[in-house]
N, C-alpha and C positions, 0 to 999 in steps of 0.2 A: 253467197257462199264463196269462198274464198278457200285457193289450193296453194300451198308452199312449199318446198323441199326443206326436209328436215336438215336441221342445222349438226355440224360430226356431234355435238352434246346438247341433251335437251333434257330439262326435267320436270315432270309433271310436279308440281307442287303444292303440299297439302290438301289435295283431295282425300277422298272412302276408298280405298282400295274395296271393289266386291273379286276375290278369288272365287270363283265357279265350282274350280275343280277339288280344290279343298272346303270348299264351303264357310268361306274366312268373310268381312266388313269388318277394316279397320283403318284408322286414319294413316295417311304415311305420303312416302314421294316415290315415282318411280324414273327411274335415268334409263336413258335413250341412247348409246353411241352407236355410231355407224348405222342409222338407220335398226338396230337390234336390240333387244333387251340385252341390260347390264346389273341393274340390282334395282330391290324392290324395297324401300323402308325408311328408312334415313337417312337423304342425299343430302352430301355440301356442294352445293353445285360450285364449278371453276368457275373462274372470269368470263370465260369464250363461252360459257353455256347460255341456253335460250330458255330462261325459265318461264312457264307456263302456271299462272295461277289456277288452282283449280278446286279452291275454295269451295263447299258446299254443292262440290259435285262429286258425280261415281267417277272411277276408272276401271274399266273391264276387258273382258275379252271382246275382241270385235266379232258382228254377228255374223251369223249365216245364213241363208234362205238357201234352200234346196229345191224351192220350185217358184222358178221364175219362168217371163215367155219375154226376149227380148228385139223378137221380130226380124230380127236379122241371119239368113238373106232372104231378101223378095219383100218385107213390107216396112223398109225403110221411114215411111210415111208416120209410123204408129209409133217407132223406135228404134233404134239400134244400141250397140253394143254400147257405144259412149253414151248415150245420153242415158241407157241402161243404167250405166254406170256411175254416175252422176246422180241418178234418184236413190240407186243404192246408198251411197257416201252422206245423202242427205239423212237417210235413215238408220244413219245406223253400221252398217253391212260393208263387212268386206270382202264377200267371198260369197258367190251365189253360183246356181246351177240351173243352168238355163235348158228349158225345157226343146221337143226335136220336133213342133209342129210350126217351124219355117216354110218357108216357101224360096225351093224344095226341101224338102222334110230333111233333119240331119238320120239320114239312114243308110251313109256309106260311110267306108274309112275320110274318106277325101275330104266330104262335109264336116267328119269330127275336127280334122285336121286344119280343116281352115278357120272353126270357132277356135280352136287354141292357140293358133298364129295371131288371130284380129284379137284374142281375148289377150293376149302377151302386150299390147299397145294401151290397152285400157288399164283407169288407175285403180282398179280391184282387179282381184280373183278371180276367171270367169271359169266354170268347167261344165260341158257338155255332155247331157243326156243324150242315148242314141235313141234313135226308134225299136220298138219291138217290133215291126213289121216294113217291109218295103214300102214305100210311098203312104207309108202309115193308112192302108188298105182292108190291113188284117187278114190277108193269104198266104204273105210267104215270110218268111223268119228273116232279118238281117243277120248281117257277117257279123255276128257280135263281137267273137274274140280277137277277129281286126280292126273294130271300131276301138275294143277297149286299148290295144295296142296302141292306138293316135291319142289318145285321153279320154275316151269317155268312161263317166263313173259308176251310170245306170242307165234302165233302159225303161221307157215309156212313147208307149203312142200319144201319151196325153190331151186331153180336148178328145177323143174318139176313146171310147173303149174296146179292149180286144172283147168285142162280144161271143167267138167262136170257144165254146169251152174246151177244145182239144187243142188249139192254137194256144191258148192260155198256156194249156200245162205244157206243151213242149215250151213253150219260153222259159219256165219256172224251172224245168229240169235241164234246158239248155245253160241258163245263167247260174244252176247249181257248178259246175264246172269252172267258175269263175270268181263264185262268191259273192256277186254284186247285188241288189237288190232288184226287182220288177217294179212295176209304180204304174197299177194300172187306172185310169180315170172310170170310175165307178158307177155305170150308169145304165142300167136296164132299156135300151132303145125302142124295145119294144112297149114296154111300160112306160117310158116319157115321150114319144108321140112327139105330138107338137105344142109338149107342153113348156112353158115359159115361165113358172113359177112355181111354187109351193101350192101343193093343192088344200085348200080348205077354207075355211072363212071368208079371209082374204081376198083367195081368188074366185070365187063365189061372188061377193060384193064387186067388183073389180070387173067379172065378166070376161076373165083371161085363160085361156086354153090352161091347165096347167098338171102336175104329175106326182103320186105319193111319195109318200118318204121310204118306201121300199120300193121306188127307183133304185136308190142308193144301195140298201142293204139288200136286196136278194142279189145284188154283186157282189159285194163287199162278204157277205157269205161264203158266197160259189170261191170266191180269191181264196178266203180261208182255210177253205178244203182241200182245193186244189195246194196251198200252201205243207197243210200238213199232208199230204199223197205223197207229196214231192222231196220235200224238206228246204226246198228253194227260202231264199229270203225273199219276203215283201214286204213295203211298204208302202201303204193305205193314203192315197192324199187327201188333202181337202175334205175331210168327214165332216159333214153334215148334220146327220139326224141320231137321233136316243136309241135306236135301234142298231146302229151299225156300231156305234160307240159300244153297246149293250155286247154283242158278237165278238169286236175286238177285244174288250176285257176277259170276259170270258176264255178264248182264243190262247191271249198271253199266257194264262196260268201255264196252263204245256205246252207251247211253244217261244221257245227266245228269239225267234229269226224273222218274230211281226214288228215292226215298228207303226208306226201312224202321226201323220200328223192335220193338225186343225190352223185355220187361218184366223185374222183376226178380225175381219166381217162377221163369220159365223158366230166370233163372239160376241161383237157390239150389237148388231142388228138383229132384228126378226122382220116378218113378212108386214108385222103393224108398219114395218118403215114404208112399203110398197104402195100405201094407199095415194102417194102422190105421182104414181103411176114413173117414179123416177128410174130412167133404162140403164143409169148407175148401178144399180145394186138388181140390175141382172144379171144373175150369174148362175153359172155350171158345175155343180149340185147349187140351186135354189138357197137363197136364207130361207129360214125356215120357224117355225113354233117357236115362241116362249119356253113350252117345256122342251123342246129340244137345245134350244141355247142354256138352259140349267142343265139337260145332261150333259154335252160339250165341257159349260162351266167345269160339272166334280167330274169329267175324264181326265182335265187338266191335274185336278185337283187331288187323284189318287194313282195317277201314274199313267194312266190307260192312252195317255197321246205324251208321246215324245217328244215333238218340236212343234214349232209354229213356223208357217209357212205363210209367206203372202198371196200365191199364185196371179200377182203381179202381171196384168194382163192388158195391155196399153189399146186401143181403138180411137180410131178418129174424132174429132168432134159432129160430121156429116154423118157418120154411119149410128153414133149413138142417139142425133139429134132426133131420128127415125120414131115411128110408132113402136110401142113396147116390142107388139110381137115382132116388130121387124130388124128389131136393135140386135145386135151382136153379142155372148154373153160375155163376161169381163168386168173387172176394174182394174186400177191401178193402186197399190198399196204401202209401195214402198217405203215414202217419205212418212207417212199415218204410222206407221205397223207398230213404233216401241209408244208412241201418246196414246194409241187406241187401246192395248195391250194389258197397259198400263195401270190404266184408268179402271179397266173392265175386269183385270184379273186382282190386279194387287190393291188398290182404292175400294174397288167395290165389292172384292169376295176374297180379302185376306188372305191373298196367294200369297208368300214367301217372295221376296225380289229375288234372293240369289235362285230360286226354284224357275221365278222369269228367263232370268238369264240364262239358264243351266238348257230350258230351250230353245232359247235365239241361238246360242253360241255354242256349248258344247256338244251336245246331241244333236244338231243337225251335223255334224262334223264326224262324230263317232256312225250315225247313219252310212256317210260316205267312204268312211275309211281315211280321212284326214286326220292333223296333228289336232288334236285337241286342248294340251297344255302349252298354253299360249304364252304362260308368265315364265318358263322357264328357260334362262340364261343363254344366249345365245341365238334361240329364236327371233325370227325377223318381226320387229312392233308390228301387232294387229291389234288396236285397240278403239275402244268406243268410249268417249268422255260424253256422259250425258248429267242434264238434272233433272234427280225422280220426282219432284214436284211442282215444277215450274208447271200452272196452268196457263191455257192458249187454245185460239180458237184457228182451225186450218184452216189455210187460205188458197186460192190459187196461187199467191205469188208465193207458198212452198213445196210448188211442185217444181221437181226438175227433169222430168218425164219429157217425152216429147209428144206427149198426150195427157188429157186432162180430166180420162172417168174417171171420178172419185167421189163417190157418197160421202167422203168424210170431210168436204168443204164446207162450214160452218160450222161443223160438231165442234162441241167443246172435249180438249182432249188435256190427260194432264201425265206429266214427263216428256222433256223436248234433250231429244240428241245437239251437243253444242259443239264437238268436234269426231272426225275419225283417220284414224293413223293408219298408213298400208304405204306395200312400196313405196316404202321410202318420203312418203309425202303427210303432210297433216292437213285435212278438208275443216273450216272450220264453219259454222254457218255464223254468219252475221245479220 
């Protein structure tokens, strides 16, 4: 992978223009000066320009991920911001929001304020979820409206759920005042126990402590409610299961202020993966059924999830090398997220590309309250040069993480990211 400073003229050259936001694919060039968009269609590039071929690939908006964990501060070891950053750029992604379960939790103004100082150094986007609770505890509310003052965009305990249901709503009705979303991690604690997987067949065979799929939803309910009591915005992470999907669909009809989003494990994998006992694709909500990765599949497929999220979650190689139950939950998704995506939504179930895209990049944006129209004039290039068919099989050596759980080394995955453009620089993978 390989990083450049864009040159004062640059132009993408004969690639598919896919437009997101007008819902456009078509062939054309797009010009580059000063680091900014300049026109979209039919460039004569100058002499001094840096033409980029880009032949039988897309050009789009560049992505977004809204729930990341990139361990910075306190577990350097696993990640931090640049190398965060670095796995983003590999995938795709220029602009991520990085979740507040660091060590210590970002749950003051001071902590927002230093992710947005060290995230100003990095070559994406970075912006800062606060915690819903002090020392993310779940007792005492944080200084929200001084976090959001430093930059922060939302607020989640994420990894813990506020299981206190009066806690909940005063966050919901605290962050009504604001307008911001809640994002609570969904998880019945009492009902998942010390369970480590998907409960059913699987873990049955397997012999692994594990907890139903209404772990998930009798929270993902209770949020709901408390959603419409309140009139709060939330937004549902990492959904899991047919049931919670079932609730949120439902849910949206009368209410506009639910968002959700689904990751792209819960789409490729089910719990059949688990039988190699691999501590990769442990994770917090569980993969889960067959029949739950087909209702995921048509949530996508009818509107009922918003964006795709990686929840991008880095751990050591000693702490995952551990026994199942003793592994950490997590992977890592970053560099995987648009081949797995890809392959799984638009290859294998006739999802619409620009409908892909429309969730990596524009609805995780529109979520946050970010610029959304990214091709228009003046705007600073954020873009993703990918090709939607190139098939390839993940390796470790395209991770750029500074950790390396990832169920999705040897999958065969098809669409590979071949450049991305932010601040002012083009990342290109070679």
């Amino acid at each position: 992978m390989k990083t450049t400073k864009l040159k004062k003229q640059v132009v993408l050259k004969g690639g598919t223009i896919l437009d997101p936001i007008n819902e456009t694919l078509k062939k054309g060039d797009v010009l580059i000066e000063n680091g900014r968009m300049k026109s979209i269609g039919k460039v004569t590039p100058s002499k001094s320009a840096d033409v980029i071929d880009c032949s039988g690939l897309i050009v789009t908006h560049g992505f977004c991920d809204i729930h990341v964990h990139f361990r910075e501060p306190g577990r350097e070891d696993k990640e931090t911001l640049d190398s965060g950053s670095m796995a983003a750029l590999a995938g795709g992604f220029t602009r991520v929001c990085v979740m507040p379960n660091t060590d210590p939790p970002l749950d003051s103004p001071e902590s927002i304020r230093y992710t947005i100082d060290r995230g100003e150094e990095c070559p994406i986007h970075i912006h800062p979820i606060g915690a819903i609770t002090k020392s993310q505890d779940g007792k005492e509310l944080t200084e929200m409206g001084a976090m959001l003052s430093e930059g922060a965009v939302a607020f989640s305990d994420d990894g813990l759920p506020v299981t206190d249901t009066g806690m909940m709503r005063n966050a919901l009705e605290y962050a009504t005042m604001f307008d911001v979303p809640i994002i609570n991690h969904a998880e019945d604690l009492c009902l998942k126990k010390d369970g480590v997987m998907h409960e059913g067949k699987i873990s049955t065979q397997l012999g692994l402590p594990a907890s139903p799929g209404i772990t998930e939803s009798n929270m993902v309910h209770r949020d709901l409610e408390l959603t419409e009591l309140t009139g709060a915005r939330l937004h549902v992470p990492h959904v899991s299961s047919a049931k919670s999907t079932d609730y949120i669909r439902q849910m949206k009809k009368s209410n506009n202020k639910i968002t959700a989003e689904v990751t792209p494990h819960h789409l490729f994998f089910t719990d059949d993966d688990l039988i190699t006992y691999n501590t990769d694709l442990k994770v917090a909500p569980p993969i889960r059924t067959q029949a739950d990765q087909k209702a995921l599949i048509k949530g996508v497929k009818d509107g009922t999830f918003d964006c795709i999220a990686t929840d991008h979650a880095p751990h050591t190689i000693e702490e995952k090398e551990g026994t199942f139950d003793l592994a950490p939950f997590g992977m890592i998704g970053l560099e995987s997220c648009f081949g797995a995506v890809n392959r799984a939504l638009v290859k294998e179930n006739k999802l619409n590309i620009i409908r892909l895209i429309q969730m990596l990049a524009v609805n995780p944006r529109r979520i946050m309250g970010f610029e959304t129209d990214l091709f228009t004039n003046g705007n600073p290039a954020e873009l993703t040069i990918f090709d939607p068919n190139k098939k390839w099989t993940f390796k470790k050596s395209d991770i750029y993480s500074r950790s390396h759980n990832s169920p999705f080394i040897g999958e065969a995955l098809i669409g590979r990211i071949r450049a991305t453009i932010v601040k002012g620089h083009i990342t290109a993978l070679v």
